[in-house]
N, C-alpha and C positions, 0 to 999 in steps of 0.2 A: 838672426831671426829669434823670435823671442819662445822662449821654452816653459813658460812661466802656466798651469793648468788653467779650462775656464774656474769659473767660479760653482763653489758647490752649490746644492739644492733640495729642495723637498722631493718627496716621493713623488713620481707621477701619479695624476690620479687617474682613475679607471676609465678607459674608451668607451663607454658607453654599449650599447647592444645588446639588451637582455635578452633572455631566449627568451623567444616567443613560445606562446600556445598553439605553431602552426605547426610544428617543429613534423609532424605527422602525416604532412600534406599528401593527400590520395591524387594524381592527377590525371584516374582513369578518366577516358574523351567520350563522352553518350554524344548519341545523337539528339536534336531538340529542339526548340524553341522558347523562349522569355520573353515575358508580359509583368512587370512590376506597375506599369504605368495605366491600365485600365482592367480592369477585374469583375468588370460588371459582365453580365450573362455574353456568351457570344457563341454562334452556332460551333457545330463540330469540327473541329480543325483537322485540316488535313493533315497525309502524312508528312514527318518531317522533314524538312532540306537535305538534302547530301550531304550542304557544305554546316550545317549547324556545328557546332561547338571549334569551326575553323574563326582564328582572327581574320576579322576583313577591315578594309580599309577603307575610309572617308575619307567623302571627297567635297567640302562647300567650294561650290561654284557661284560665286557673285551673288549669296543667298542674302534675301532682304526682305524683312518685316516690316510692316506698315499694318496701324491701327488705326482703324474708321476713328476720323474727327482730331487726327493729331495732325500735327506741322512737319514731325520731322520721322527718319523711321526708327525703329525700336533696335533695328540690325540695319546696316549698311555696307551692301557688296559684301560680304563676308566669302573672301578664295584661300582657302588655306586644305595640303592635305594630312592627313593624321595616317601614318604607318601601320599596318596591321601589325599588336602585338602591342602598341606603345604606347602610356598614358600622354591624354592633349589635357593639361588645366588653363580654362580658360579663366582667367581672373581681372580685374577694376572693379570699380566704383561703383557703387550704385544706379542704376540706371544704364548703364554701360552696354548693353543687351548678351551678357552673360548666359542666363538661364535661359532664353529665350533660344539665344544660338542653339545652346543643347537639347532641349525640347523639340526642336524644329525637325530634328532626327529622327521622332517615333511618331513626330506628325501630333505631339500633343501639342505643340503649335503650327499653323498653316502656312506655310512659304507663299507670302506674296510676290516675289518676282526673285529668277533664280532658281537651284537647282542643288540639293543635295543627294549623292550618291553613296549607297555603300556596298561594297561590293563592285559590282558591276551594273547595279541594277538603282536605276531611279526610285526615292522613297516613293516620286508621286507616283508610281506606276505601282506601288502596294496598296492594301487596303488596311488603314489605319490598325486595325486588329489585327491581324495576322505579322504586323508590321514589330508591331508590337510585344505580342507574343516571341518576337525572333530577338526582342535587347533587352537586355535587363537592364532595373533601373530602381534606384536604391536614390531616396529622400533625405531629406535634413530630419524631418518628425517620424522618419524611420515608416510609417503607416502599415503597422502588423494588424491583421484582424480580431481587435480583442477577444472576440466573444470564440476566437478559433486557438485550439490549441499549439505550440511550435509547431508540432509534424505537419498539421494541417496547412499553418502560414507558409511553411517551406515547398509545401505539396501545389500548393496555389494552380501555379502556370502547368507543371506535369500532367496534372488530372483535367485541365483547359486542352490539352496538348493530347489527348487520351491513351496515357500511358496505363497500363496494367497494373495492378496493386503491386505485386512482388517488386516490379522494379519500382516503383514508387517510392517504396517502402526502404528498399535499397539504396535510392539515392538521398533519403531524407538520414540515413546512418553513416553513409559516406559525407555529407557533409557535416554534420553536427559532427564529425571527427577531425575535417577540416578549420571548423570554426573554433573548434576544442570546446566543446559541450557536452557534458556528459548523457549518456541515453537519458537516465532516467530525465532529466527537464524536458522531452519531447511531450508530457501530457501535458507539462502545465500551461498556465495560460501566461500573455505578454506580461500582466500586469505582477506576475510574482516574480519575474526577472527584475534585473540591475539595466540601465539603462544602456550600460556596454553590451550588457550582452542579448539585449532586444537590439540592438546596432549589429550585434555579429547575426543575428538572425537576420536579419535583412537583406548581410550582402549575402547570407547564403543560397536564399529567396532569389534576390536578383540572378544564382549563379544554378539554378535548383534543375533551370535546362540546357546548360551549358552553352549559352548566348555568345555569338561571334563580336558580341559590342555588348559594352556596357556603358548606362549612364548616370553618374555621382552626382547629385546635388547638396553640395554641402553638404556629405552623408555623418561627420563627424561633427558638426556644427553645434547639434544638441546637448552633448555630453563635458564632462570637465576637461580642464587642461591637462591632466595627466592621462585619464582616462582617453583622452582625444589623439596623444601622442604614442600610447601604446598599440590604438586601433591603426592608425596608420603603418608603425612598424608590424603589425601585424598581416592588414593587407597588402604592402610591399612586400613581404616575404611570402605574399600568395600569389603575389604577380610575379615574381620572379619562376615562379611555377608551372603557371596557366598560359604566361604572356598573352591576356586578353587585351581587346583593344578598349580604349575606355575613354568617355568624356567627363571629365572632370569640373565640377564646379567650386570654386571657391573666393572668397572675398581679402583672403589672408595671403600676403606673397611671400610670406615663409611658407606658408603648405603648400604653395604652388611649387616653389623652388624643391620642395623635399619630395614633392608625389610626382610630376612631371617627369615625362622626358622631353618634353616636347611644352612651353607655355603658350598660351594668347593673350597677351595684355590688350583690350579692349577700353577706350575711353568715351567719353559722355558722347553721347550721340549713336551708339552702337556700331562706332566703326575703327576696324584694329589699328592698334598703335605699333604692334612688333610682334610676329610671332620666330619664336628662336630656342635654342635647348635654355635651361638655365644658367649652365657657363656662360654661353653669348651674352645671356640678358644681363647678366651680372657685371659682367667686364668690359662688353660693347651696347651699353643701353640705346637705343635705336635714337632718342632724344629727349627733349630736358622734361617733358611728363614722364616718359618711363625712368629715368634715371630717381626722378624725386619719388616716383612710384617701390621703388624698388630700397630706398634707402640708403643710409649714407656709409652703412656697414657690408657694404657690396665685398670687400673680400674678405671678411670672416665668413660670410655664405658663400661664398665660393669655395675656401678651404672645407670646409661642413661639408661638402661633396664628395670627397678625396680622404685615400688613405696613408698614409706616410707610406708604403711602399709603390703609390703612383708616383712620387717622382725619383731623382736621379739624385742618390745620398754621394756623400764626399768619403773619401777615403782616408783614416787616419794612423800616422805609421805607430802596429802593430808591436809589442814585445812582451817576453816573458819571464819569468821571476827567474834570478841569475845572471841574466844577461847582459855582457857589458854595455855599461852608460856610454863608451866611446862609439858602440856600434848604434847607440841609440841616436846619438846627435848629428851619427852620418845620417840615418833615415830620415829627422826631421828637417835636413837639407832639401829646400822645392816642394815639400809636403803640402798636400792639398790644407790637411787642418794641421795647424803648427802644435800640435801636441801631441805627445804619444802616452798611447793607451796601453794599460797591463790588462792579458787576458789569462787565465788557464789552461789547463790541456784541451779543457773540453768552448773553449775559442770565449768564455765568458768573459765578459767586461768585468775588471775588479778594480779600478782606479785610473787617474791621470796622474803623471810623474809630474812634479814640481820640480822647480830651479835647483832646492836642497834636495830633491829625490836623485837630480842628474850628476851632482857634486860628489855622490858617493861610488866606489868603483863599479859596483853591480846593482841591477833593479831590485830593489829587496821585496818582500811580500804584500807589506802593506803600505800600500802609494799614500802619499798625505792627502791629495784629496779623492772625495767618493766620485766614483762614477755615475752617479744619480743627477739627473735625470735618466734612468734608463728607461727609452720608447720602444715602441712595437710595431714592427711591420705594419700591423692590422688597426691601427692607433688612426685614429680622426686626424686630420692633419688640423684642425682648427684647436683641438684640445692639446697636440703636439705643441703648438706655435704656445698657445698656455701656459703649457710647463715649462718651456725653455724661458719665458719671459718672469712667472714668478719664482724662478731658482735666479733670476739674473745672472742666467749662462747664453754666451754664442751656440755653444756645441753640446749636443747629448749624444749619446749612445744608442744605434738602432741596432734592436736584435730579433731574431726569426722565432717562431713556436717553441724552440726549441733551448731558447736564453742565449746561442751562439750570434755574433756579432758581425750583423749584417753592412754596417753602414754607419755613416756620423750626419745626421741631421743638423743644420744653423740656421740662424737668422736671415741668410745672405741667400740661401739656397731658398726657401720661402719668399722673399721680396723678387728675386730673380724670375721667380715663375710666374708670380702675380705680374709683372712686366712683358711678358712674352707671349708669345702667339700661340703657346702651348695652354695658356690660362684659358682660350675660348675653346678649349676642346675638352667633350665629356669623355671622365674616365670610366663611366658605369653608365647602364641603363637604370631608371627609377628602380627596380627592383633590386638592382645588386648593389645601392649605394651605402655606404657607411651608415648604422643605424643608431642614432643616441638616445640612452636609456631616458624614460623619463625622471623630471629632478629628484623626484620624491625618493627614486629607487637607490638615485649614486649615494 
């Protein structure tokens, strides 16, 4: 067996994940109702649900649009259910009846034939306002009320809802702490804000009555790539919090694959092509639309999912400075990775023994080559597979919080998984999934 080390490498680079602004998250439960989606006058609303600020569950039951003077419908039979708790992105093509599906929810489009539930209770049996008032619902143009200041934009549906100033007042500080906004920006107006953070005012708007449903329309759409990518790790780290349930709009099947737990790939005509986690969609594309749909870099987004300590690391025989080279070559007899690793007292990776490291009677202190690539538990598995590839090593070193020496990462063990039945199984909900900084920041 050959004893010979991998090949050395460059440093790993940073897993990505900056801390967020949420880092703060308040997730006291009010009672309430949210209305993002109409805001014009509407009589006095009653008191609020029981169940308000609980996630509920949708339910399209064979739900289909049709527009006076066209041929075909806008939605077609649309049955799928969404779990309370868990982002649905429904995503395709233009025309695809995307937005439409979502809308169809607070009744700011009309269900011509079909039936959407949430809860337990038929939309059609709410009255479009009140209906409304109960989901929050957060735009691509973001639509804050210029001429009204934050508090006020935030206050919207509360003061619709007729909550009392004190608590009002309360929850437009408990959010603006969640969005990470400092007080004072509460008087100003949208227009002296940054356009992330008139986007963070919005979701907190849509979140202002703690709404059992939430609905996205391409709520990051407007703002830059970086700025687009931090708002998202931003709001996954708020979902992971709240667990609302939420319908998701977008046209991008990267943001769908990253904000989902659940997609809907919808094609021309408005009718589904596959609704699946994004593992599934990744590694069992339902057929040859959704496969071209989704790209040809299907398991690099699948790794992006996953963290090096979701799979099952290989074992490499272990020694310490001293130690005879004869006991060493008995260990690497049947060794899972044919090399053996020098660690410390305190279990740290400090090299791989070379063929001239094994020649000599004892393991001396400093092994000829680096143990570099050394990864991280907590380490993206698509930035893992990275490092190993541009150190042109099989084997790196996985180690815990702690720099002790969890595990040996390879090539083999990564292709292995992509192949198996384990690949169409999600390791995380949208919320808790591996987060990558945006570029500008690594």
């Amino acid at each position: 067996m050959s004893s010979a080390p991998p090949n050395a490498g460059p440093s790993r680079a940073p897993d990505g994940g900056a801390a967020g602004s949420l880092a703060r998250i308040a997730s006291a439960r009010r009672r309430g109702g949210s209305d993002l989606g109409t805001i014009a006058p509407v009589e006095q609303a009653s008191a609020p649900k029981s169940d308000a600020g609980v996630a509920l569950e949708v339910e399209f039951r064979s739900a289909t649009k049709r527009y006076a003077g066209t041929d075909s419908p806008a939605l077609e039979a649309l049955t799928l259910d969404v779990p309370a708790g868990e982002i649905c992105v429904f995503v395709g093509p233009s025309g695809s009846g995307k937005t439409t599906a979502m809308r169809m929810v607070n009744r700011m489009v009309e269900i011509t034939e079909g039936d959407i539930v949430v809860g337990d209770r038929s939309v059609r049996d709410r009255a479009p306002a009140e209906l409304r008032r109960e989901i929050g619902y957060v735009i691509q143009q973001i639509g804050l009320f210029p001429h009204r200041t934050i508090a006020d934009n935030i206050a919207t549906v509360p003061r619709l809802l007729g909550w009392d100033r004190d608590r009002i007042d309360a929850r437009v500080n408990e959010l603006l702490d969640v969005i990470g906004l400092e007080p004072e920006l509460m008087r100003r107006f949208p227009s002296q804000l940054s356009g992330g953070q008139q986007q963070r005012v919005g979701v907190a708007r849509a979140l202002a009555a703690n709404p059992g449903v939430m609905l996205m329309d391409e709520p990051f759409g407007a703002v830059d790539p970086i700025n687009r990518e931090k708002l998202q790790n931003e709001f996954l780290r708020l979902q992971a919090e709240l667990h609302k349930t939420i319908l998701f709009v977008t046209h991008d099947i990267d943001e769908a694959i990253k904000m989902g737990d659940r997609v809907a790939v919808l094609r021309d005509g408005g009718r589904l092509a596959q609704y699946a986690t994004p593992a599934e969609l990744l590694m069992a594309p339902g057929d040859p639309f959704v496969e071209d749909f989704v790209g040809a870099d299907r398991a690099l987004k699948r790794l992006a999912l996953m963290r090096v300590a979701d799979i099952d690391l290989w074992n490499a025989p272990l020694v310490h400075i001293g130690q005879s080279t004869a006991e060493v070559r008995a260990k690497l007899e049947g060794a899972e990775v044919p090399y053996a690793l020098v660690i410390d007292q305190e279990r740290r990776p400090i090299g791989w023994l070379s063929e001239a490291d094994l020649a000599r009677e004892t393991v001396r202190a400093r092994p000829d080559t680096s143990p570099d690539p050394i990864l991280e538990l907590d380490d993206v598995m698509r930035d893992a597979l990275s490092d190993l590839l541009q150190a042109e090593t099989r084997y790196a070193p996985v180690v815990d919080a702690g720099g002790r020496i969890a595990g040996v990462l390879s090539v083999e063990i990564i292709s292995e998984f992509l192949t198996s039945e384990d690949a169409l199984v999600e390791e995380h909900s949208a919320g808790e999934r591996p987060l990558e900084e945006p570029a500008a920041e690594k």
